[in-house]
LOTI-171365 format. One record per residue: x, y, z of N, C-alpha, C in turn; residue in three letters. Coordinates in steps of 0.1 Angstrom, whole numbers, plus 5000, padded with zeros to 4 digits. Layout:
<fivos>
XYZXYZXYZALA...
</fivos>
This chain:
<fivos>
062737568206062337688199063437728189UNK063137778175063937788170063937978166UNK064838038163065538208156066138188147UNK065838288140066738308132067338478135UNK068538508135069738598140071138618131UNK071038748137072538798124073338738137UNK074438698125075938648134076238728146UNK076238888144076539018155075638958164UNK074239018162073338988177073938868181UNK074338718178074438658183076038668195UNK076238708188078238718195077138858205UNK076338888203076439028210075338908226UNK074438888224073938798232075338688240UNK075838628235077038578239077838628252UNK077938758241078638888255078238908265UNK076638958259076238978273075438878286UNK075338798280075038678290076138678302UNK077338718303078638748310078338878316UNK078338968307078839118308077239158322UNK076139078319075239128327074338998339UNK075338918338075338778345073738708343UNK073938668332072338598323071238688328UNK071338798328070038908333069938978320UNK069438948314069239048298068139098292UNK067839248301066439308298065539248287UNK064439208291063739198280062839278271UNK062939418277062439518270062939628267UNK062939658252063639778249063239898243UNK063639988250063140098241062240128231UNK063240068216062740088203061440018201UNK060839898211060339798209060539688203UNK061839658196061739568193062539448202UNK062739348192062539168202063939148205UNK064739238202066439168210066439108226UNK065739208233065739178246064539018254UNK063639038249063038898249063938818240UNK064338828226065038718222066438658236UNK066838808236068138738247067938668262UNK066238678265066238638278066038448275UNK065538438262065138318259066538218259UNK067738308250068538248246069438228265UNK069438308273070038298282069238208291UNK067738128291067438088301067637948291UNK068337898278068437788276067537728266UNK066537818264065437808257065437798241UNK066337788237066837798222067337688219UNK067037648208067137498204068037498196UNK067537568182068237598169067937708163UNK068937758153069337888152069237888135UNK069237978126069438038114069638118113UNK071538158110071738318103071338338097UNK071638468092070938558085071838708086UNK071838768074072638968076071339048072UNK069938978069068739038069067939108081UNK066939168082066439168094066139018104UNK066238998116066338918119065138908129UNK065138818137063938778153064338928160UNK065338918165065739038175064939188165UNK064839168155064739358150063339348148UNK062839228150061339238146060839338159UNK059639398151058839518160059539638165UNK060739658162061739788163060739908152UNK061139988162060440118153061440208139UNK062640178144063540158138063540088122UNK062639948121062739868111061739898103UNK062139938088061239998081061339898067UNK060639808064060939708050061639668051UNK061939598062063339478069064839568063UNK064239668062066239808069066139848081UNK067239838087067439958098067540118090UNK066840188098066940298092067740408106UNK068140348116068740368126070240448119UNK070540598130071240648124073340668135UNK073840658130074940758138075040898138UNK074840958147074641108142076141208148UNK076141168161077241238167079241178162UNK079541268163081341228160081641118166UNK081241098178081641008188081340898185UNK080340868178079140758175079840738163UNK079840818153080440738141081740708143UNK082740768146084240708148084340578161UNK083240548165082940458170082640288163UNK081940338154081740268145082340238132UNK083240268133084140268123083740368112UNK083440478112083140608103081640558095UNK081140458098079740428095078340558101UNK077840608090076640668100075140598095UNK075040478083073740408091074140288096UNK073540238106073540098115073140038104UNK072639998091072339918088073839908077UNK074539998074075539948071076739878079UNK076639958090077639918101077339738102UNK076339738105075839598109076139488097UNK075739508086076139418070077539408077UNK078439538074079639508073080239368086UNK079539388097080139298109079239158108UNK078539168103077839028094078738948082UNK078439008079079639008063081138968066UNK081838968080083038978081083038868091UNK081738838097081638728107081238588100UNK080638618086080238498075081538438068UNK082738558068083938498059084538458068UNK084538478083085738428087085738328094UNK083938298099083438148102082338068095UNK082538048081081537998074081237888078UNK081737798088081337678096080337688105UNK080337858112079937868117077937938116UNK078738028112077438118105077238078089UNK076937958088076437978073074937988076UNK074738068061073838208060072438078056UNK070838048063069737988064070037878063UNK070937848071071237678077070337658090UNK069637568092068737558110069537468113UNK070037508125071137378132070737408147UNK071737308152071337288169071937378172UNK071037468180072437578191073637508197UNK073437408204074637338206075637328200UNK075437278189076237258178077037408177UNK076337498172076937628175077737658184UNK077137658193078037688206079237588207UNK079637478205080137378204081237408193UNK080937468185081837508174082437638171UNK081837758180082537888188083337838194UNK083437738204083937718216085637678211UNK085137628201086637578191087237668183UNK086437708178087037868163086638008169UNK086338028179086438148185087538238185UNK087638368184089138378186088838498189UNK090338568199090138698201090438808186UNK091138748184091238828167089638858163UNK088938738162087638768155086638818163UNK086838818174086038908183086439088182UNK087839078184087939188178087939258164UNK087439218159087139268143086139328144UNK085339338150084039438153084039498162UNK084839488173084539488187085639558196UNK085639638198087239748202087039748216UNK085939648223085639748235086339708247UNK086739718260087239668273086139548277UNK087339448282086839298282085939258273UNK085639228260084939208251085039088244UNK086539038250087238908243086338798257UNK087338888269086738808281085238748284UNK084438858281083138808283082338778274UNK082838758260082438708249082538508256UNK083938518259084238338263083738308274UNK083238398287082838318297081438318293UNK080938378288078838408286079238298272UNK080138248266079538098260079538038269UNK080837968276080637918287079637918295UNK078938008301078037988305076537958302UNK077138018285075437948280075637788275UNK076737728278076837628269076537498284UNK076737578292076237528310074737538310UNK074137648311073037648311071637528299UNK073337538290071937438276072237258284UNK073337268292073837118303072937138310UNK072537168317071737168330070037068324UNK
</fivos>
């Protein structure tokens, strides 16, 4: 089966394949497909991949997505200085797309279809805590970004 996915959801899938030991709701709130996309990607089911900083598989059917934007907001202090003083998600998101395209264009080049493997195979080498942290401020985030490849890169062996 093939997706197409922004660079983020994917590093964010990555995560939490770790962070929630390959158990990754498949249903969410807003309705849309992040959570079925991630139960796919964690049971191995993913073949090959196409980035993308557009709407992606995961944002399809979100209530949120209005003419392939997020119209999804930051509203509270907390939330935007979280985000780095961003208050729409759909800027927030470009920006960590945008920053994930320059700093692994090996990786995420933008409507290439390649083998997830291959992907994973090529995080596994240019991954870095630097570049994980460029988006990503949170506790163990480095950690479980590398063992949830690891483990999906086990699960695509099996």
């Amino acid at each position: 089966m093939h997706i197409t996915v922004k660079p983020h959801h994917f590093l964010d899938y990555i995560y939490e394949m770790a962070a929630y030991n390959g158990e990754i709701n498949p249903v969410m709130a807003s309705g849309s497909n992040y959570g079925y996309i991630g139960t796919l990607i964690a049971a191995g089911k993913i073949d090959s991949v196409s980035f993308t900083t557009g709407a992606d598989d995961p944002c399809q059917n979100c209530c949120k997505l209005v003419d392939g934007i997020c119209t999804d907001q930051f509203t509270t202090p907390e939330a935007i200085a979280f985000n780095k003083g961003f208050t729409r998600k759909y800027d927030y998101n470009m920006k960590m797309d945008t920053d994930l395209v320059q700093v692994l264009p090996e990786v995420f080049a933008l409507g290439q279809e390649r083998s997830i493997d291959e992907v994973f195979a090529q995080l596994r080498e240019k991954l870095t805590p630097e570049i994980i942290l460029l988006n990503w401020q949170r506790e163990q985030r480095v950690e479980l970004t590398m063992r949830g490849l690891e483990m999906l890169i086990q699960t695509r062996n099996k």
